[in-house]
N, C-alpha and C positions, 0 to 999 in steps of 0.2 A: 278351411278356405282353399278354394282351387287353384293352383299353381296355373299362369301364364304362357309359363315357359315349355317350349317343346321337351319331351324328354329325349335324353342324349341315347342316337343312335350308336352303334357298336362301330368300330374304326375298320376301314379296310385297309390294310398300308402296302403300298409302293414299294419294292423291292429292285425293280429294274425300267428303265424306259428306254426304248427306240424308235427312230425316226423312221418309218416305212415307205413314204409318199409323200412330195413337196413339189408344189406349182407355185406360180406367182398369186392364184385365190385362196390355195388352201394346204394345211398341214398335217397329217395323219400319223400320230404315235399311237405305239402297241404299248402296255404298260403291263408288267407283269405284276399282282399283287395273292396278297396272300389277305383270307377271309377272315371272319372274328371266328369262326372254327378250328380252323388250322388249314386248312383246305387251301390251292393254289388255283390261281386261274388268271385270266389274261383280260383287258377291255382295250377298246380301240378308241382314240380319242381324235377329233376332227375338230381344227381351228380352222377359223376363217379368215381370210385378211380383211381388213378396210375397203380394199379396196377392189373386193371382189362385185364382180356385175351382177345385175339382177338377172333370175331367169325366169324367161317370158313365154309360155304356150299360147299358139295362136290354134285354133279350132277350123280356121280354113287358109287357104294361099293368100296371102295376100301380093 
């Protein structure tokens, strides 16, 4: 019988985070982590506020 469940990805863990970029819409951390290999590397994470505005492209002047 087939199992439901997704199977369990490998962990990548977090070892350091910093704050790079902060406005009143949005928050930017760099997050150093290390692989399921053993291998390091970095990702950049971007929060958004509540209370950030929509962005709107218009195609001509209005």
């Amino acid at each position: 019988m087939p199992s439901d469940e997704a199977p369990a990805r490998p962990k990548i863990v977090r070892t350091d985070r910093k704050m790079v970029y902060r406005n009143r819409w949005m928050t930017v951390w760099e997050d150093q982590v290390v692989f399921p290999d053993g291998s390091s590397g970095i990702y950049g994470c971007v929060y958004e506020s509540d209370n950030a505005p929509p962005l709107v492209q218009f195609d001509a002047p209005i």
